[in-house]
LOKE-595749 format. One record per residue: x, y, z of N, C-alpha, C, O in turn. Coordinates in pm, 1 decimal, always signed. Atoms other than C-alpha are relative to their C-alpha. Last residue first. Layout:
<nodes>
NODE/nx/ny/nz/cax/cay/caz/cx/cy/cz/ox/oy/oz
NODE/X/Y/Z/X/Y/Z/X/Y/Z/X/Y/Z
...
</nodes>
This chain:
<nodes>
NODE/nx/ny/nz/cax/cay/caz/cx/cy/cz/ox/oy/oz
NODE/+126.7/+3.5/-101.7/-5472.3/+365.9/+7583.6/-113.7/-74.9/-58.7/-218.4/-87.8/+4.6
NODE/+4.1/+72.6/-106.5/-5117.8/+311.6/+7432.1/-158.5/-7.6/+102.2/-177.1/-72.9/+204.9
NODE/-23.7/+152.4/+67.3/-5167.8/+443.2/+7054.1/-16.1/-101.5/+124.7/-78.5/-206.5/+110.0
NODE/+77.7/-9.0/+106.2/-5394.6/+786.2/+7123.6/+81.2/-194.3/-10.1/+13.1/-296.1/-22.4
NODE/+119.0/+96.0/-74.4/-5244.5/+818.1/+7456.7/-89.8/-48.6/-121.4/-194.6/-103.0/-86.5
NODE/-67.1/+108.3/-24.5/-4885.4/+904.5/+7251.4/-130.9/-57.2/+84.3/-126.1/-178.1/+106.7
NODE/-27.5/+102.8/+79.3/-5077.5/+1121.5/+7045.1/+56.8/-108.8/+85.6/+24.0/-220.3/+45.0
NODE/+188.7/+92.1/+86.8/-5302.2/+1306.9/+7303.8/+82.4/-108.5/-108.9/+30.1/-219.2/-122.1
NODE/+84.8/+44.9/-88.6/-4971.9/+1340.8/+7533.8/-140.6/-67.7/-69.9/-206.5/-171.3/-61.2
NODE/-72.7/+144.4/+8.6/-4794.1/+1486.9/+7260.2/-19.4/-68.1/+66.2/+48.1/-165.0/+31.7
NODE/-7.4/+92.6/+113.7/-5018.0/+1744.5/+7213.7/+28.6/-139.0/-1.0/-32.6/-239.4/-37.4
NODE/-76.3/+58.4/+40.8/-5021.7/+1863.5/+7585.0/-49.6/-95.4/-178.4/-112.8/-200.0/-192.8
NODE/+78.7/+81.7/+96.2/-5279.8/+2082.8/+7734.0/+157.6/-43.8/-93.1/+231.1/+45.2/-135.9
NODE/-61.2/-12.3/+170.2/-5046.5/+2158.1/+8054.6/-121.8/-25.9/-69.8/-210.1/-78.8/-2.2
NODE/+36.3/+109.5/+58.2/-5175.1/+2197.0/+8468.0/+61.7/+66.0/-203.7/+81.6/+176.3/-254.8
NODE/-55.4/-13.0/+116.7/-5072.2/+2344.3/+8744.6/-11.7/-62.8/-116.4/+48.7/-170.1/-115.4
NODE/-68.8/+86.8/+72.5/-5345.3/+2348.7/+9019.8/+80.5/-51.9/-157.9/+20.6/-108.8/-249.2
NODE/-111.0/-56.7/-28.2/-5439.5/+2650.3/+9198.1/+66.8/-135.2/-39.8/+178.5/-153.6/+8.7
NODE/-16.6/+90.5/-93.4/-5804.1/+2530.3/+9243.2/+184.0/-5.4/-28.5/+233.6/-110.1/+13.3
NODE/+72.1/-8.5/-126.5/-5919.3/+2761.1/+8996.8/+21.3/-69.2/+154.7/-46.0/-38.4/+253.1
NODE/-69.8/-114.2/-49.9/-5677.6/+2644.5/+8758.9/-12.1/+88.5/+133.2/+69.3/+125.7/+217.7
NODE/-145.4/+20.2/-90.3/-5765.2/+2322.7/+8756.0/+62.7/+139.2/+53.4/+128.7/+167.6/+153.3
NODE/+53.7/+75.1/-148.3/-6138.1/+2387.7/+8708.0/+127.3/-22.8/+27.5/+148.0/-21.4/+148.8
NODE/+25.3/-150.5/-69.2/-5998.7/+2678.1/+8372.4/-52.0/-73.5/+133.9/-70.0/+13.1/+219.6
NODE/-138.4/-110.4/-54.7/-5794.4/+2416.6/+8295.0/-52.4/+76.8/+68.5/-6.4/+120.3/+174.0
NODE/-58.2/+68.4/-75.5/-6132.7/+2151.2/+8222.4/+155.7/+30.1/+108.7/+201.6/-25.6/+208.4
NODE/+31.1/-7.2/-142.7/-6362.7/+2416.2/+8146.8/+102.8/-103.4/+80.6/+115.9/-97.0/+202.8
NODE/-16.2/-123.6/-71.0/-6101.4/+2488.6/+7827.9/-108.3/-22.4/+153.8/-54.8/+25.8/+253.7
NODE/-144.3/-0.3/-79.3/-6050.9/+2145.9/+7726.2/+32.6/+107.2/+72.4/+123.6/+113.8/+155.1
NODE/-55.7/+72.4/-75.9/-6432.6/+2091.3/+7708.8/+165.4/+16.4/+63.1/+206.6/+0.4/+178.0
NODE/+92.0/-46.1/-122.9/-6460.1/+2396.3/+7484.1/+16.7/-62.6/+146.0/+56.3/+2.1/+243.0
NODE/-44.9/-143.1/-36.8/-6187.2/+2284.6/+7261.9/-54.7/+68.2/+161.6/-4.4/+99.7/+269.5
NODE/-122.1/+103.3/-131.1/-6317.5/+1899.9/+7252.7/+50.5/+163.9/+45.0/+46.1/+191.5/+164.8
NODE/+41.3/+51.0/-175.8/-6660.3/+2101.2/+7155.7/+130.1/-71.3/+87.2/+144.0/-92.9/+207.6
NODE/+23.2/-65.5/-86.1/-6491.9/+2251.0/+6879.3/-56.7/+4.8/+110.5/-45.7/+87.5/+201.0
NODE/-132.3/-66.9/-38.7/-6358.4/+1954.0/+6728.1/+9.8/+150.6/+112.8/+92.3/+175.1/+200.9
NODE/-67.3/+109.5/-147.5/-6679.9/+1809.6/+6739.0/+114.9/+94.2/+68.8/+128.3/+152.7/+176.3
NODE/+74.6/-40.5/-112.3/-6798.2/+2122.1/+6528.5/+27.1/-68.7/+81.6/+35.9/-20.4/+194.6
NODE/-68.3/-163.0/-61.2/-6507.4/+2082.1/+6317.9/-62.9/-4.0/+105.8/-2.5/-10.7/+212.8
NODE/+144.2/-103.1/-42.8/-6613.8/+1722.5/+6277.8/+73.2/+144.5/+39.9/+153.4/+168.7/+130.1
NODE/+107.8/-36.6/-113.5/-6304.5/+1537.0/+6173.5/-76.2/+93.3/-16.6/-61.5/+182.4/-100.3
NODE/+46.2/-132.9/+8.1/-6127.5/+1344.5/+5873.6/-55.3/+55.5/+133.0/-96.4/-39.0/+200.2
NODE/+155.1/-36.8/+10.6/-5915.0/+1251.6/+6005.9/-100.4/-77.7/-129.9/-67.9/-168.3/-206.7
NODE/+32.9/+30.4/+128.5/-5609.1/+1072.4/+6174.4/-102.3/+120.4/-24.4/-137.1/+190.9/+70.3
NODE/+162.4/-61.7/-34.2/-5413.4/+1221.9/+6448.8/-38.6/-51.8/-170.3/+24.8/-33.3/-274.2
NODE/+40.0/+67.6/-132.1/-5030.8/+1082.4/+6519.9/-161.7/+13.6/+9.9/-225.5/-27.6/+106.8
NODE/-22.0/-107.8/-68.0/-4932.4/+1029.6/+6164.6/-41.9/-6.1/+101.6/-82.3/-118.3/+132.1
NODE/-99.9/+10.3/-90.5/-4902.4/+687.8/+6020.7/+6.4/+127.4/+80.8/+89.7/+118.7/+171.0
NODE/-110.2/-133.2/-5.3/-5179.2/+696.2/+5840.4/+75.4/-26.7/+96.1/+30.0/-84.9/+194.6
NODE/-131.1/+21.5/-119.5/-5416.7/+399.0/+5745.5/+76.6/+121.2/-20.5/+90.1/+174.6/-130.6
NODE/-28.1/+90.1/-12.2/-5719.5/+522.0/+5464.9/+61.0/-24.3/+134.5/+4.8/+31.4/+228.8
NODE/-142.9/-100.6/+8.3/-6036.5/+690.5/+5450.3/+126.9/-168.5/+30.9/+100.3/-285.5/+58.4
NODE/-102.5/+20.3/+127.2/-6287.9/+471.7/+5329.8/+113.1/+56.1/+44.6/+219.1/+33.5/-13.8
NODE/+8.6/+208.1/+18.0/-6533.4/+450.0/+5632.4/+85.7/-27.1/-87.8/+118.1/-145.8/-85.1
NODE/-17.1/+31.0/-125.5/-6438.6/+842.0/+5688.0/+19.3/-99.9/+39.4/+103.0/-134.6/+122.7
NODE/-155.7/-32.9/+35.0/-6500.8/+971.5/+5315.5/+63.9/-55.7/+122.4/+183.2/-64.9/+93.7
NODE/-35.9/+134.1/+79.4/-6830.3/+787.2/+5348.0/+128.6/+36.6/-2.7/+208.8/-56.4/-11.2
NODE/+9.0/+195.4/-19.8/-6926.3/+993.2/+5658.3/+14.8/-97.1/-85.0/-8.5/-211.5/-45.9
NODE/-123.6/+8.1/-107.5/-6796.6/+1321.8/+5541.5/+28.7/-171.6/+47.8/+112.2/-262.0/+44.2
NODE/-100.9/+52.7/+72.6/-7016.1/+1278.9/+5204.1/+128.8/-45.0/+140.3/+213.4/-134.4/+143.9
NODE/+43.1/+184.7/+49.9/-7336.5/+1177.9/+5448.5/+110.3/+10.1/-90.2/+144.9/-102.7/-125.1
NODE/-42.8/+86.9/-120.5/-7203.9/+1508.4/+5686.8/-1.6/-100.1/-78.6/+93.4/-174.9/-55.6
NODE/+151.7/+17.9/-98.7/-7257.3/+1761.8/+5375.7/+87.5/-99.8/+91.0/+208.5/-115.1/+74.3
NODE/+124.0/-54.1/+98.1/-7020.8/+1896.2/+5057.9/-106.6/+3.6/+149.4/-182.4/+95.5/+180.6
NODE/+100.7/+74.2/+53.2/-6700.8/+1783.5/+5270.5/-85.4/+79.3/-15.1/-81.7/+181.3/+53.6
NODE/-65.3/+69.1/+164.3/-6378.5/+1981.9/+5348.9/-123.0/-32.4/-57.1/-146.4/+36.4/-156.5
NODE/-95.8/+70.8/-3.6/-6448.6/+2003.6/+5756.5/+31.2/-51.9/-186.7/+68.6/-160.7/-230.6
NODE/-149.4/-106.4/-65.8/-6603.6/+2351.0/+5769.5/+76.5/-135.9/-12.5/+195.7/-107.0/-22.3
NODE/-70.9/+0.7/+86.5/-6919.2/+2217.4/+5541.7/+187.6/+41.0/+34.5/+284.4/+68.3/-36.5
NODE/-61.6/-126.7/-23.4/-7163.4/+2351.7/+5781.6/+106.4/-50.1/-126.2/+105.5/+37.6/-212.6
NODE/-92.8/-6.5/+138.0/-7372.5/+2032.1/+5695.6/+33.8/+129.0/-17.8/-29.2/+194.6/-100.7
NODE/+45.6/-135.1/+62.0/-7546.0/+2037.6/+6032.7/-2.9/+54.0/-141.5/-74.4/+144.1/-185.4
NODE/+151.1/+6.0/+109.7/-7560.0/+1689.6/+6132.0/-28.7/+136.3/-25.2/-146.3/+171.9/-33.8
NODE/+125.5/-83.0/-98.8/-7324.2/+1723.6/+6447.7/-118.3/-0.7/-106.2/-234.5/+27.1/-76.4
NODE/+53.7/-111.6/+78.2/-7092.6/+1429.3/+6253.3/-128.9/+53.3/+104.9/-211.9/-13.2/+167.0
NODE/+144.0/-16.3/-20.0/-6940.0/+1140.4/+6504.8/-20.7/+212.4/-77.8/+26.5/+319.9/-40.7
NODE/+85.8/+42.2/+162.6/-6592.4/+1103.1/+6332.4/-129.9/+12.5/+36.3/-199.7/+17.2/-65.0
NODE/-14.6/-83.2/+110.4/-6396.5/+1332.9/+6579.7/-78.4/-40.5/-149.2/-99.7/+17.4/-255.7
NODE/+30.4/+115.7/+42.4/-6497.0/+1106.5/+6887.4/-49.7/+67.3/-142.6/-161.5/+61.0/-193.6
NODE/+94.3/+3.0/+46.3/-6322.8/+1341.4/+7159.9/-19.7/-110.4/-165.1/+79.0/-170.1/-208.1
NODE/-8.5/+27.1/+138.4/-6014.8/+1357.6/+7360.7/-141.9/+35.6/-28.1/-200.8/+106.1/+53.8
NODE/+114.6/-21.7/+19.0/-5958.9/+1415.8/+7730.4/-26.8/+27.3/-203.2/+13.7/+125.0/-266.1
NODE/-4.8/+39.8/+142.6/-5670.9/+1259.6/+7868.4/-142.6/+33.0/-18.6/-229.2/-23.6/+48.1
NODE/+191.4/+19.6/+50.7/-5660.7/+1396.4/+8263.9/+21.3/-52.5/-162.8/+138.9/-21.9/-182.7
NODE/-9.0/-39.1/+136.0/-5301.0/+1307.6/+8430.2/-113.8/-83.9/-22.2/-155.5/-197.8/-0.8
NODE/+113.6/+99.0/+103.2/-5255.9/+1279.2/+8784.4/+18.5/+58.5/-135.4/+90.1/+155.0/-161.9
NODE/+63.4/+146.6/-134.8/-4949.4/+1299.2/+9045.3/-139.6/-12.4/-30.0/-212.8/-86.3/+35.9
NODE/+107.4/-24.9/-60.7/-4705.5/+1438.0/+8795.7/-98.7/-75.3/+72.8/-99.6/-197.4/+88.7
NODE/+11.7/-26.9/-111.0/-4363.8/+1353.5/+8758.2/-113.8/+44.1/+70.0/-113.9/+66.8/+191.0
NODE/-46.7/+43.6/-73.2/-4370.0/+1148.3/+8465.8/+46.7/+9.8/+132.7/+96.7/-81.0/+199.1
NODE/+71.2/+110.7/-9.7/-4570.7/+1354.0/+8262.9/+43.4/-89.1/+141.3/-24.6/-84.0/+243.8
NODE/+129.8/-120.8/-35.4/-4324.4/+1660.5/+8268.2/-85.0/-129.8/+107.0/-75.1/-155.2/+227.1
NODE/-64.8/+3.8/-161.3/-4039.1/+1411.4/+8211.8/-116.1/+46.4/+99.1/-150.2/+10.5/+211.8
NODE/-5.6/+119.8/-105.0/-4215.2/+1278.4/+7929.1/+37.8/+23.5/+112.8/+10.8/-49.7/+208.0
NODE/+144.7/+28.6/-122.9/-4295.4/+1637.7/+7838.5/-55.7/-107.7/+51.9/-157.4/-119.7/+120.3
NODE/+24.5/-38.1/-157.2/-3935.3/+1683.3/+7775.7/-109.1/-4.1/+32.4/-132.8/+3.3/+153.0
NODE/-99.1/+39.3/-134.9/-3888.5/+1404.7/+7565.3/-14.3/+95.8/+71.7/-24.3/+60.0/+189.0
NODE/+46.9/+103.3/-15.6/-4192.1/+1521.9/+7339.4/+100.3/-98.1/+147.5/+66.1/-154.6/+251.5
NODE/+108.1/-13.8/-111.0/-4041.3/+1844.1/+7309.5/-87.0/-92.3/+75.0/-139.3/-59.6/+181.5
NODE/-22.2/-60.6/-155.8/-3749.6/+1738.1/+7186.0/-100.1/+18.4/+70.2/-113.8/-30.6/+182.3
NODE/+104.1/-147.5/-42.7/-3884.3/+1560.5/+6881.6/+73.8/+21.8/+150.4/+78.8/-60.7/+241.6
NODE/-81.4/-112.2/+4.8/-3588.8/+1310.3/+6687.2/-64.8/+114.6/+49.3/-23.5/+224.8/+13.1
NODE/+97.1/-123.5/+164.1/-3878.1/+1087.1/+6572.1/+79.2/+132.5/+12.3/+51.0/+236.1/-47.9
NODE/-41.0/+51.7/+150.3/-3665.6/+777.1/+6786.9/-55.5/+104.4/-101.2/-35.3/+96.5/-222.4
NODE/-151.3/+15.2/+53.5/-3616.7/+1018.4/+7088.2/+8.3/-74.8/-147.0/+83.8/-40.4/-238.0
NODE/-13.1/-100.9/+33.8/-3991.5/+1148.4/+7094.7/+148.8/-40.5/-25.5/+197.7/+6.2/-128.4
NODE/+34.3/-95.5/+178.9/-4158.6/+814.0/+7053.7/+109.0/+88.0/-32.1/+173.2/+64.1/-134.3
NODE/-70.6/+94.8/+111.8/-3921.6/+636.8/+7336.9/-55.3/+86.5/-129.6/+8.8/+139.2/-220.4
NODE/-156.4/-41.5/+15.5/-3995.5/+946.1/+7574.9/+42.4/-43.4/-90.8/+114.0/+24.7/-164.2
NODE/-38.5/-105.8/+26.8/-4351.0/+966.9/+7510.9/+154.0/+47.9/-72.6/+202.0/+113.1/-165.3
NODE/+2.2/+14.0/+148.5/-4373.6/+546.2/+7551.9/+10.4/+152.1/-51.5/+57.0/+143.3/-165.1
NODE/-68.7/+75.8/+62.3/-4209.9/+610.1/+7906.7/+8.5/-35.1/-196.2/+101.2/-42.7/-276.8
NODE/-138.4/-129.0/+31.9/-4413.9/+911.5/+7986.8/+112.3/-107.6/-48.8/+188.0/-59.7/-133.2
NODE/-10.0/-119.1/+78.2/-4737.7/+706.1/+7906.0/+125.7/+58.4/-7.2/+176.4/+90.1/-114.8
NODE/-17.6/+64.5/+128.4/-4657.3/+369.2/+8041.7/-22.0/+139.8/-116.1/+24.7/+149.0/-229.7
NODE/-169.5/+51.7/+80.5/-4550.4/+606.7/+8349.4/-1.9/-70.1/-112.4/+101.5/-58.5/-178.2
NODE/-86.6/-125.9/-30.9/-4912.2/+746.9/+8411.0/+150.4/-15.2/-80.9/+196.8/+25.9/-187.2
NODE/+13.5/-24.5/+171.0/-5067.0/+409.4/+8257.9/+59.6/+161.9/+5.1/+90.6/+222.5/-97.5
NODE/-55.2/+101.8/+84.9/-4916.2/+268.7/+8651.2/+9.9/+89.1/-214.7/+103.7/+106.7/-292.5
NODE/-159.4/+5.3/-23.2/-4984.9/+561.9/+8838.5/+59.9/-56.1/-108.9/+134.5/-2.2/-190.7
NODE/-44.6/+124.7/-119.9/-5365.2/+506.1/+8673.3/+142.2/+52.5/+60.0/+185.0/+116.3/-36.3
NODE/-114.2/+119.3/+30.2/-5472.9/+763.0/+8415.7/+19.6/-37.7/+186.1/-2.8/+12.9/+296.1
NODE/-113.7/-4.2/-113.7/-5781.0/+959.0/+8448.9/+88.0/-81.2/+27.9/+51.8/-176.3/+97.3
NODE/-64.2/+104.2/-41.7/-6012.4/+945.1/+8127.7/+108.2/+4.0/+91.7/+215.9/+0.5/+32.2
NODE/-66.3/-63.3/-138.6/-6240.8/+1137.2/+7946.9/+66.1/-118.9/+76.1/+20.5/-233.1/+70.8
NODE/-41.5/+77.2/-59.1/-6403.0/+1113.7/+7571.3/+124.4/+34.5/+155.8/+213.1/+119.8/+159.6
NODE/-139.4/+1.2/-88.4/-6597.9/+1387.8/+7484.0/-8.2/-109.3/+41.4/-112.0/-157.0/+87.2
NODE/-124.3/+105.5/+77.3/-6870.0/+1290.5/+7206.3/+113.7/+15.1/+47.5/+210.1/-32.7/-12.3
NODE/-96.1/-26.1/-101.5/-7201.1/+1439.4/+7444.9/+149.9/-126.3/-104.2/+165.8/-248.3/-100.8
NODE/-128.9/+154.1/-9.6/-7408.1/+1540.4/+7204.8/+45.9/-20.2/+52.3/+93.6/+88.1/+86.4
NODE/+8.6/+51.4/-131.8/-7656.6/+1883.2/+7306.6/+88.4/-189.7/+23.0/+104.4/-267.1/+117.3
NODE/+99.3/+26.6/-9.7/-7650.7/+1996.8/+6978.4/-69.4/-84.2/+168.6/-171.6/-140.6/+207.8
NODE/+108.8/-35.7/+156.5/-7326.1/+2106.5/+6977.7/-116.6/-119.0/+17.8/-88.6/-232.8/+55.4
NODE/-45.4/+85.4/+151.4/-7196.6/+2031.5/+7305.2/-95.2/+24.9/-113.8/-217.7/+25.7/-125.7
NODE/+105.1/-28.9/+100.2/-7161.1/+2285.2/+7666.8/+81.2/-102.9/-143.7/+198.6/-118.2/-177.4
NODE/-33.6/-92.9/+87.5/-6917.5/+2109.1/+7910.5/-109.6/+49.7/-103.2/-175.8/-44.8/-146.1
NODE/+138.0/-79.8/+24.0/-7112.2/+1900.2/+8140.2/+44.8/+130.4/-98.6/-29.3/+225.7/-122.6
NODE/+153.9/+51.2/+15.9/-6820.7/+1610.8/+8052.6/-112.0/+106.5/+18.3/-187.9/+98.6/-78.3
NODE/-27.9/+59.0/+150.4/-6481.6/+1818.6/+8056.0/-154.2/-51.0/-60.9/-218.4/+1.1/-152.0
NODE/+21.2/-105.3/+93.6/-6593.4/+1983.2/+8392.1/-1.7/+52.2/-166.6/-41.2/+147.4/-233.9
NODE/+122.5/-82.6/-4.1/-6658.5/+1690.0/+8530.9/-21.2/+68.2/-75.6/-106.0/+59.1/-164.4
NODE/+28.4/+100.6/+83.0/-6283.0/+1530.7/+8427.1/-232.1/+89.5/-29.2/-297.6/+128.8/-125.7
NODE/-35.3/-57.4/+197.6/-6143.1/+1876.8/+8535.7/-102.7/-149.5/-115.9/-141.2/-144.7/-232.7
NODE/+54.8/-185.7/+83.0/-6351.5/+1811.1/+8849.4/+11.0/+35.2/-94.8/-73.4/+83.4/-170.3
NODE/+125.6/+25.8/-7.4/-6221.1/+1444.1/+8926.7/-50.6/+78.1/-74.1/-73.1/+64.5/-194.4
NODE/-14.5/+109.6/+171.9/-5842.6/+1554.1/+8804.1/-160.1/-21.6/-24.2/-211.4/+4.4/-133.0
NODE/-1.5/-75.9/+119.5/-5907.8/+1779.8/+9119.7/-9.7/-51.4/-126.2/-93.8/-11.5/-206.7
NODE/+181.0/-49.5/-19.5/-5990.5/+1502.5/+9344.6/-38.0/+135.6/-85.9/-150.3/+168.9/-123.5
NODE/+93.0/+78.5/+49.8/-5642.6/+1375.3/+9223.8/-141.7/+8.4/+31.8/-223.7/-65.1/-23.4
NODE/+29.6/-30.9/+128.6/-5462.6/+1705.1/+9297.9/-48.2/-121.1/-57.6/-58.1/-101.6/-178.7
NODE/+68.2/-93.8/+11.6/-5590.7/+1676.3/+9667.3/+9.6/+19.3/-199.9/-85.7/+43.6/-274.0
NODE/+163.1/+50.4/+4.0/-5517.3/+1312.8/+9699.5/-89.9/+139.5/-56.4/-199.0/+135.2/-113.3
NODE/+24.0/+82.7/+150.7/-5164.3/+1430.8/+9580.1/-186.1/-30.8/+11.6/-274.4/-16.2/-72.9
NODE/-11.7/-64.6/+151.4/-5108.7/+1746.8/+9803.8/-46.6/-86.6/-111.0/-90.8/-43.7/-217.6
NODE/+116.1/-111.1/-10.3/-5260.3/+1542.5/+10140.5/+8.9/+73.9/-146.3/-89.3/+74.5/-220.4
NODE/-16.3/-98.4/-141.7/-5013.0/+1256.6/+10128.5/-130.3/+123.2/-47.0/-202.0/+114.7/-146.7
NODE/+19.4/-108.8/+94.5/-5057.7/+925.1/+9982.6/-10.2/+131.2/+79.0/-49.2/+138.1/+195.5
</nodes>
């Protein structure tokens, strides 16, 4: 392994860090974090590519290529059905206890992101995704927030 890759995989470390002490509504921690393998590297840009050619998405085929040449890849999600208990009301629902039955009922979707979700979650994956660029960046390392990356790790991970 040569000096550039170990270096942008001790980076991946950091963005992963920097994802986790991220500030969280109420102090929760519902980021999920995760540093792909070589191996789930390519099962990613491979299943990218197949999604994006059979759904007719270009962009999706080119950020298999993207994917597929890089020497880590961070997946940093979050756990959009855990409610902050505020009853802000920003995700549709009256309070968190209607969110949470609408949630156990909701149904199957074929799309790539189900919901319902926590705004406020939602805004902590935000937050998180931002110390996690702004630690790559700092360290002069190029880095994407990729959509199509969270859906296609969403079915294979």
């Amino acid at each position: 392994m040569t000096v550039d890759k170990k270096a942008v995989i001790t980076v991946a470390g950091l963005m992963e860090l920097a994802a986790r002490t991220a500030p969280k509504a109420r102090g929760v921690d519902t980021i999920l974090v995760r540093i792909l393998t070589r191996k789930e590297i390519k099962t990613l840009a491979d299943y990218l590519a197949e999604s994006g050619e059979r759904r007719k998405i270009d962009f999706f085929v080119r950020d298999a290529k993207n994917i597929a040449a890089c020497d880590a890849c961070v997946i940093i999600g979050v756990k959009g059905n855990s409610v902050a208990g505020v009853n802000c009301g920003a995700c549709g629902y009256a309070d968190c206890e209607e969110f949470t039955r609408e949630y156990k009922t909701r149904k199957k979707r074929t799309t790539d992101f189900s919901g319902p979700n926590c705004s406020i979650r939602m805004a902590d994956l935000g937050i998180a995704l931002g110390s996690a660029v702004k630690t790559a960046q700092i360290h002069n390392v190029d880095n994407r927030i990729m959509y199509s990356a969270g859906a296609a790790a969403k079915h294979i991970l």
